[in-house]
N, C-alpha and C positions, 0 to 999 in steps of 0.2 A: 503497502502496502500500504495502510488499504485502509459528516458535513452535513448539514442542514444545508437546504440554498444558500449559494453566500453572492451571487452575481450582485443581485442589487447594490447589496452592501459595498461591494469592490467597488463596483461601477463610479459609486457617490464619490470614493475615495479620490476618482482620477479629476472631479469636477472641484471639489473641495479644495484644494492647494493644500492645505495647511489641517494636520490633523494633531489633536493633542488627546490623549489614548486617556480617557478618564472612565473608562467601563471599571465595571468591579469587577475582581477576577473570579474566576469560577473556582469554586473550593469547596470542600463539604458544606452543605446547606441543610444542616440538621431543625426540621416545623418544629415549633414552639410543642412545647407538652412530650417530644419524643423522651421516651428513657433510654438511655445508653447502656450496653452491656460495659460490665464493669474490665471485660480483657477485650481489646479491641486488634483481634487480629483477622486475618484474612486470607485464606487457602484460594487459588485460584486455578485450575489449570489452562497449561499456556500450548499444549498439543504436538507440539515438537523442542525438543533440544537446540537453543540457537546456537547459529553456526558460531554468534560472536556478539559482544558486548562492546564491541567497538563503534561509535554513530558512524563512521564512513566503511565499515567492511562490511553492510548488513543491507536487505532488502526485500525484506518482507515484514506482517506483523509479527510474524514468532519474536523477532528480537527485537518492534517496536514496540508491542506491548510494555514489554519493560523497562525498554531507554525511554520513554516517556515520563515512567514514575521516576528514572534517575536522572535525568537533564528535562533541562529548559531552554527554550530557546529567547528571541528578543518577543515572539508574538505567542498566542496559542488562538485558536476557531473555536469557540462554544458551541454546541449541540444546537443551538441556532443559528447561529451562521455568522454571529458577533467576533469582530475580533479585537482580542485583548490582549493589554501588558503584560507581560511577562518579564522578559530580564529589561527589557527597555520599560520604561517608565511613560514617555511619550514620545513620540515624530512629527517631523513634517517633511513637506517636499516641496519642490522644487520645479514646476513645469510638469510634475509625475515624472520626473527622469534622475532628480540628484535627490536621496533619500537620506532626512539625519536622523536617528537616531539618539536617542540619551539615556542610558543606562540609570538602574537604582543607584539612589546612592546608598553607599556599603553593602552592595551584594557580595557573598563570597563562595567559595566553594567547600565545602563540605570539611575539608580540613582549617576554614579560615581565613585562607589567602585573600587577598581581592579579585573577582572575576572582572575585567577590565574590557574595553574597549578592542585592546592587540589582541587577545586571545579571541577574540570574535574573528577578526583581520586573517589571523593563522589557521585559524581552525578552518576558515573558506578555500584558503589556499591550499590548503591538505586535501580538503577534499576534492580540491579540482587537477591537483597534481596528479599526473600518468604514475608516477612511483606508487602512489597509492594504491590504484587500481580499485577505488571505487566500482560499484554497482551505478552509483549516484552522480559519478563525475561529473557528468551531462546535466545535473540538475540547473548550477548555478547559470550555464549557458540558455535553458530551457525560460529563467528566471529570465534574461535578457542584461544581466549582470555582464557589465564591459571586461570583453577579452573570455569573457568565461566560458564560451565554446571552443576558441582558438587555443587555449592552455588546454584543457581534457585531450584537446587534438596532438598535444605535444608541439605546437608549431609558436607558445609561446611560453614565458616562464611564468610562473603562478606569483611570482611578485604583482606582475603585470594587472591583475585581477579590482575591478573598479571597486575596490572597496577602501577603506582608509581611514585611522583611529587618529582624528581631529586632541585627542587628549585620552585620559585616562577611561573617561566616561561617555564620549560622545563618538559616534561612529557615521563616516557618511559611504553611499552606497550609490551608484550612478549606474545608470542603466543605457544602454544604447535608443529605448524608445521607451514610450509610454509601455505598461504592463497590469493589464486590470486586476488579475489575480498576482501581483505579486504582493501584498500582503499573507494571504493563505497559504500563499508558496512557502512563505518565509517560515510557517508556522512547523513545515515539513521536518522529522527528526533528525533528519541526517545535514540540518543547518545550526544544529547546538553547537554551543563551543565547546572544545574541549582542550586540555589542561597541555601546555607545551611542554615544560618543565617536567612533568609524571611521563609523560610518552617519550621524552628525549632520554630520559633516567633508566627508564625500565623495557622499553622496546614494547614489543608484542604482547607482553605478559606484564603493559599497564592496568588491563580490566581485570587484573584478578582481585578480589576482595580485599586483602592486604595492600594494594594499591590505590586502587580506585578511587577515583573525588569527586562528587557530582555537585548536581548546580540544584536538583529537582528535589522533593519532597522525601524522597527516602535514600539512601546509602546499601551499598551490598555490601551484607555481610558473613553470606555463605552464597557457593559454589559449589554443587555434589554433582560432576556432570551426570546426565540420563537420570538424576534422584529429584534434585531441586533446587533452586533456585530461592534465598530468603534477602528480605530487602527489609530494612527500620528507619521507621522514622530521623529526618534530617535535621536536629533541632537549629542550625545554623540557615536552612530555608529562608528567603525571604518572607514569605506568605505560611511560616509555620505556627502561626497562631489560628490557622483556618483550616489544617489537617487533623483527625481525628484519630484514623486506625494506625496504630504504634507499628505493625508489624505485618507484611506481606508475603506467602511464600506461594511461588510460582511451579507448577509440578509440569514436565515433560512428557504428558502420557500423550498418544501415539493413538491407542484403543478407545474409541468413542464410548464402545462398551464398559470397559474398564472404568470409565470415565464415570459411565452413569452408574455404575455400581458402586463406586468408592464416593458418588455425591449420596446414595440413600443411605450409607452406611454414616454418613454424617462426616465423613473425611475430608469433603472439599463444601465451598459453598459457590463456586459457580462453575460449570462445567463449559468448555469451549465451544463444544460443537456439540447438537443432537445427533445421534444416528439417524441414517435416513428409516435404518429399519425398525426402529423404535419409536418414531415420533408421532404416529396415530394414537398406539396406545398411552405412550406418558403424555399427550394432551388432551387425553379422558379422567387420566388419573393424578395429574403433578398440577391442572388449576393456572394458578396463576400464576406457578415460580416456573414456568416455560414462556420465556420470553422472546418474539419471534419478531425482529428490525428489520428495513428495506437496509438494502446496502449499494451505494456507488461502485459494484464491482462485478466482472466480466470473470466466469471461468471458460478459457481456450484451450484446441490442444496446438500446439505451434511445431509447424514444419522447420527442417535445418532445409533452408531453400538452397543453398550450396552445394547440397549432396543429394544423387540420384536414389527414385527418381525423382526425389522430391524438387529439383529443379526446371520441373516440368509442371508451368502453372497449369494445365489438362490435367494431371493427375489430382494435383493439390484441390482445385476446384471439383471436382468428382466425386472426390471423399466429402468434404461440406455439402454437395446437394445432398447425397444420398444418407447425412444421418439424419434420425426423426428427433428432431431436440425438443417436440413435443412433448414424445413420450418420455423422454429424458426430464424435462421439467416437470410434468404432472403427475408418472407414474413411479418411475424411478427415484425421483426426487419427495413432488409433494406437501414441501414445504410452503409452496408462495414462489418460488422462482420461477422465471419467466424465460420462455426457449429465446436464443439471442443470433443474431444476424446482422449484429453490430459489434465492433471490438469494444465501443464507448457504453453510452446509453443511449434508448431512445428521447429521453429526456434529460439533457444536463447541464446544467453552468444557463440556464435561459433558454437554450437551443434545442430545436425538437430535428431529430436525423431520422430520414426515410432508410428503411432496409433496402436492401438488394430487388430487383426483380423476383429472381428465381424465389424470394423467399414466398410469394403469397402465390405460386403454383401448388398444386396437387402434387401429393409425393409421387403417384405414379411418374409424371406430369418428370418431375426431378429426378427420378430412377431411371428414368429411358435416357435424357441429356449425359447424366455420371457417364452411365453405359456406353455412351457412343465418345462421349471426352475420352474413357481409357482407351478403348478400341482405337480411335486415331492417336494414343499414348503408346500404344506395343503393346497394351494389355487385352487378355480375354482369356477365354474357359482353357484354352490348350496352354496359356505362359499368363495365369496369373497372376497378379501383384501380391505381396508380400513384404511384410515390415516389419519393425521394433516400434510398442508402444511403451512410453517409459512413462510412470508416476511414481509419487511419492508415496511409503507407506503408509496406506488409511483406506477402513474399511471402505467408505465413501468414494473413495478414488475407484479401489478395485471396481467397486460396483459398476461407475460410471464406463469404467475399462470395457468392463468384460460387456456391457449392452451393446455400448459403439463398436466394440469389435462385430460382436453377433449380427449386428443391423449391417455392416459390409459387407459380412460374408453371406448374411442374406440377401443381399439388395445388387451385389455389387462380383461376390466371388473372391472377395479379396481376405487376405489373412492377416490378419492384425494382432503380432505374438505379442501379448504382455509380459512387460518387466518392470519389477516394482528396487524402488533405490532409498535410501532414508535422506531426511530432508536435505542435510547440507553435500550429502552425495552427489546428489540430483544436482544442485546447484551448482556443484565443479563440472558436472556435465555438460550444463548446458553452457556454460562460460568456454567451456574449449570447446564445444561445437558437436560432441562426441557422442549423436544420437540420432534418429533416423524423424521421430514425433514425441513433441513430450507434453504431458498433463501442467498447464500453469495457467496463471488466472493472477488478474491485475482489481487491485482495489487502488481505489483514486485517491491521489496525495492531496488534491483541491478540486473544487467543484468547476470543473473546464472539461473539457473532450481531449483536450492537448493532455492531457495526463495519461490518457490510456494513446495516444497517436504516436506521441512523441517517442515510444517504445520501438517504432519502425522506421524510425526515421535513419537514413546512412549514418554511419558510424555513430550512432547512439549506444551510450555503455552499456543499457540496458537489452540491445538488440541482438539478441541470440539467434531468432531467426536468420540473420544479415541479409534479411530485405532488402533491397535500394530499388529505388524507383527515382527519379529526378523530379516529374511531373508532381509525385504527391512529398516532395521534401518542398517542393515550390510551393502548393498548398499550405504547409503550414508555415512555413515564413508572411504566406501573405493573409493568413488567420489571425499571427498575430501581429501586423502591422492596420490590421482593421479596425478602424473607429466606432463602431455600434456593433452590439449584438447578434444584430442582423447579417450582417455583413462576416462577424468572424465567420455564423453558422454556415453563410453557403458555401466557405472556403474549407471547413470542418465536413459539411456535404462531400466537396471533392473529394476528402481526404479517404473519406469511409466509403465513396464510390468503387475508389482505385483499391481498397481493399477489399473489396466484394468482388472486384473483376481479376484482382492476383491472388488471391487467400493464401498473402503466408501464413495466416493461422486460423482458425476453422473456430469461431464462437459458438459457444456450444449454450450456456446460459448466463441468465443477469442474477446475481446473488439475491438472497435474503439472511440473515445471522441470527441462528438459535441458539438460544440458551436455556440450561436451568440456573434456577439462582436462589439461593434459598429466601423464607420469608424475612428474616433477619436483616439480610441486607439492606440497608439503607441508599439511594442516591446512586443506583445503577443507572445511565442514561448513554448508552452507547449514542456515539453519532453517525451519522448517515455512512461514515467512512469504516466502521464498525470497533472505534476505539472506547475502551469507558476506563479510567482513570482513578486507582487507588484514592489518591489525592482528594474526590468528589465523593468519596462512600463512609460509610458510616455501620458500626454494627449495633441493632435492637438488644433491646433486653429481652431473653426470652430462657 
């Protein structure tokens, strides 16, 4: 899940040869004159229950928020678009294709150990290993990382994987081509290492607090599932002379409501989400501690293209003319989000991408095309269409649910039963393929298009839909074999063409990310991918 511009910055990188990583890290930046409360903790809610604590079995924010405060990787993306050290220390490259690496010296992990170079090495290979069954396995391939598609594919062994620990401290990484964003990529959570020795010892029930070692800024030290989640300070951190709040606990609520009740009551101090049906009046009355971000992120609902009739691009195409994502962004919504008829953005990584035709028709204009795509589909008023809409529990969702339903059976005739599943339900679901449409929505792991494409691409891990198209798989191999900006975007054009003309998944809007946050808080700065990091906050005196 789920950046400030970073293209430029990439870009320089591929021209530069030789980069030596001397940024300062980003870390509580507490202005001179601030007073600090004297118990520096932090209540946050995280809105769903993660399925897992594990960086390769996870994929979404619910469980990046957190693996963030507890690992690290060799890079991190600042809220501008800078990228900095992290477990690496400095790099360089090599033609932009062989990447070295050099680790801190004496980083360790949270119990002490040395975090070394192999555990980098292992940890990639895990995740690209088929045993794993990563979400992510397709990341390192996506990376351009040698061999790192043909492993995920099972057709190679994860030994094989272009990476390789030069020594204790130094790592080198080799890519099949040039990769503009592959520093940002790299910044991704599910490329942290993690500990071979603790997962070989304990299996499954490594992440559990009694286990657990990380690399990042705080340590888990409770586990209540569906209660909460507490995280403390790491004093073995590299950079833990530049963290401030001692103590994090992360709560699983579900209810936005719930959410905004238990912030006035003084029990939390940022709340994850605004209710859509609250957020007129608490940004008359809450000021300034409503804080409302652009976000790099697409909410879809995605067809099992596999299964009838949803294997009938007429139908799938019928249901996207005919909903009003208008009203759905302005009225329903409200917040700032903008109706979408793109899986990407219309502006991302550099690259500005044209919508669909059908999208700048009149909805009548769109209502009569649906109409006559189902009609030559088998569908009309005597044999109906009928489906399972599945999301995940939250008020927001239903809401979204229950309009798009209304709008096809207004527009269209069609019934659209809602089912509602909790999060990591949903997600077995949609991994065995075991649903007819489901409510999901992608936030971008780096600022490129290919982040949100590469999700349709054949046999991508991430590809629930199991789209295949050959034409727009060739698009994005030749996106990013492209030397200028220019060039990726018209192959990124293609890509969101051929998704407008197949709609396995029907875009519904482009995010914005609200919050409340109390006044106290210090050094909130979500970034454009909608992450903000314990690490960088700070609590006021008040």
């Amino acid at each position: 899940m789920k950046s400030q511009p970073r293209t430029n910055f990439t870009l320089s990188l591929l021209t530069a040869g030789i980069l030596c990583a001397s940024a300062a890290s980003q870390a509580a930046n507490v202005p001179a004159g601030t007073q600090l409360a004297e118990k520096q903790e932090l209540v946050r809610n995280n809105g769903n229950e993660p399925a897992s604590l594990d960086p390769h079995k996870v994929e979404s924010d619910v469980e990046f928020n957190i693996l963030s405060d507890l690992f690290e990787g060799l890079v991190n993306v600042s809220p501008t678009g800078e990228i900095q050290p992290r477990l690496a220390e400095k790099w360089e490259n090599k033609d932009n294709t062989v990447w070295t690496f050099h680790l801190r010296p004496g980083i360790t992990w949270s119990d002490g150990t040395a975090i070394t170079a192999q555990d980098v090495v292992w940890s990639w290979q895990r995740l690209v290993d088929p045993k794993t069954a990563s979400p992510y396995a397709s990341y390192p391939g996506n990376m351009h990382i040698v061999n790192g598609a043909a492993i995920a594919q099972g057709k190679q062994a994860p030994d094989t994987l272009g990476v390789k620990a030069i020594n204790d401290t130094t790592l080198e990484v080799t890519l099949t081509q040039p990769n503009a964003a592959f520093l940002a990529m790299l910044a991704h959570p599910s490329m942290v290492p993690v500990d071979k020795v603790l997962i070989n010892r304990f299996g499954e029930k490594w992440t559990k607090p009694e286990h657990l070692v990380t690399s990042g800024a705080y340590t888990l030290s409770q586990w209540v599932v569906n209660e909460r989640i507490v995280a403390e300070r790491n004093p073995r951190y590299w950079d833990n002379a530049h963290t401030v709040i001692n103590k994090v606990t992360y709560l699983p609520i579900t209810s936005e409501a719930a959410d905004v009740n238990r912030y006035k009551a003084g029990e939390i101090d940022i709340v994850y989400t605004v209710p859509i049906n609250q957020f007129a009046q608490l940004k008359k009355t809450m000021g300034t501690q409503l804080d409302v971000s652009p976000q790099l992120a697409t909410y879809y609902y995605e067809f099992n293209t596999t299964r009838p009739p949803f294997n009938d691009v007429r139908v799938r195409k019928a249901l996207n003319m005919a909903l009003d994502k208008d009203i759905i962004a302005d009225k329903v919504l409200g917040q700032g989000q903008r109706p979408a008829w793109l899986i990407s953005q219309p502006d991302i990584g550099g690259v500005t991408l044209k919508t669909p035709d059908y999208a700048s028709w009149p909805m009548d204009k769109r209502i009569a095309e649906a109409k006559k795509l189902l009609e030559e589909a088998g569908f009309n008023a005597s044999h109906p269409l009928s489906f399972n809409l599945l999301y995940n529990t939250s008020e927001s969702h239903q809401r979204i649910a229950i309009a798009a339903s209304s709008m096809w059976k207004k527009n269209l005739g069609v019934e659209a039963k809602l089912q509602n599943q909790e999060w990591k339900t949903m997600l077995d679901t949609m991994h065995t393929h075991n649903f007819d449409a489901v409510r999901y929505a992608w936030i971008a792991d780096y600022d490129d298009a290919a982040t949100f494409l590469n999700n349709f691409r054949t046999g991508d891990s991430e590809n629930t839909s199991q789209y295949s198209n050959p034409d727009y798989d060739q698009a994005l191999v030749n996106a990013a074999k492209a030397k200028t900006t220019q060039e990726r975007g018209q192959f990124y054009q293609q890509a969101e063409d051929l998704l407008g003309r197949d709609v396995p998944a029907i875009p519904v809007y482009h995010y914005v990310r609200t919050h409340l946050v109390k006044p106290w808080v210090g050094g909130f700065t979500p970034d454009k991918l909608g992450y903000y990091y314990t690490k960088d906050m700070y609590i006021k005196k008040h």
